[in-house]
C-alpha positions as CSV (number, residue, x, y, z in Angstrom):
1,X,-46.3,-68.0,32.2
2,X,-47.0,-70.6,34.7
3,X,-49.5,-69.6,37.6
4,X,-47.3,-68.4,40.6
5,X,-49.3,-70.6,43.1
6,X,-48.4,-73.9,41.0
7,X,-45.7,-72.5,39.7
8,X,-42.3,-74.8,41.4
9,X,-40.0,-74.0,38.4
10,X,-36.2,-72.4,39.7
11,X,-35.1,-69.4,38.3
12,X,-31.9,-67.7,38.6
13,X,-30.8,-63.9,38.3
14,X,-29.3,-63.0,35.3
15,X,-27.2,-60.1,34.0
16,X,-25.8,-58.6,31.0
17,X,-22.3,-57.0,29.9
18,X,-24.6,-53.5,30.6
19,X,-25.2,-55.0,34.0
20,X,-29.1,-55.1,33.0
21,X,-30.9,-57.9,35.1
22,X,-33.6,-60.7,34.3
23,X,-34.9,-64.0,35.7
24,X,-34.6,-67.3,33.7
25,X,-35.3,-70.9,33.7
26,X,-32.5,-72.1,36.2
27,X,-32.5,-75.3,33.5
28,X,-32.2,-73.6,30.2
29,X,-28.8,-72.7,29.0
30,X,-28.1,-68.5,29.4
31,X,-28.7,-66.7,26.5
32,X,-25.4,-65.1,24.6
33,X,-24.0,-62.2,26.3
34,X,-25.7,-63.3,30.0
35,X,-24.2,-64.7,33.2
36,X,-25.7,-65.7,36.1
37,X,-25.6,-63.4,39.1
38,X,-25.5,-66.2,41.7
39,X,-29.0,-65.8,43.1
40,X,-31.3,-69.1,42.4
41,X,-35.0,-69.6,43.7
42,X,-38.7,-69.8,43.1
43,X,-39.4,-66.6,40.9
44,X,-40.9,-63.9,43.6
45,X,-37.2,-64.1,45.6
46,X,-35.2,-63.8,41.9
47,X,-37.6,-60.5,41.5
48,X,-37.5,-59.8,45.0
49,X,-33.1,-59.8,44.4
50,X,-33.4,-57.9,41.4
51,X,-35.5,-55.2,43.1
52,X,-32.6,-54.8,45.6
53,X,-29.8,-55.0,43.5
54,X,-31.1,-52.7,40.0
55,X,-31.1,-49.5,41.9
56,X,-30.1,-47.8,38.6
57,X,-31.8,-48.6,35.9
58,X,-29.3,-46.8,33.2
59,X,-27.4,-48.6,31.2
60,X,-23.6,-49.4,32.1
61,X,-22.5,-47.8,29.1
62,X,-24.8,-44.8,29.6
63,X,-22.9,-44.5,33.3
64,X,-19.9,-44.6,32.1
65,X,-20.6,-41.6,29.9
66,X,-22.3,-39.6,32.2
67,X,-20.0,-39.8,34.5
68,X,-17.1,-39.3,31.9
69,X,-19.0,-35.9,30.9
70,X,-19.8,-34.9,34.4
71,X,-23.4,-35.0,34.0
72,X,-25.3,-36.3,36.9
């Protein structure tokens, strides 16, 4: 990984079908099975998005059930 004070690469926030987020290379093609989020930048404000958004870290699926079976 490049050093973050020479680093000047764009990365945007990614997400999965589980709603499980990532950073990637705003110039590669998305991986099968992620999407973009929207959010685009130098790395620390993709993480910095990420941190605000991934409150839970469960998966969707894992939710789902939990809430299905009224556990908390």
């Amino acid at each position: 990984m490049a050093d973050e004070q020479t680093d000047n690469r764009v990365y945007r926030v990614v997400l999965n079908d589980e709603e499980q987020y990532s950073i990637w290379d705003a110039d590669r093609e998305l991986p099968a099975g992620w999407h973009a989020e929207g959010t685009e930048g130098a790395r620390q404000v993709c993480l910095d998005r990420i941190e605000e958004v991934w409150t839970d870290m469960r998966p969707a699926s894992l939710r789902r059930r939990m809430a299905e079976t009224g556990a908390a």
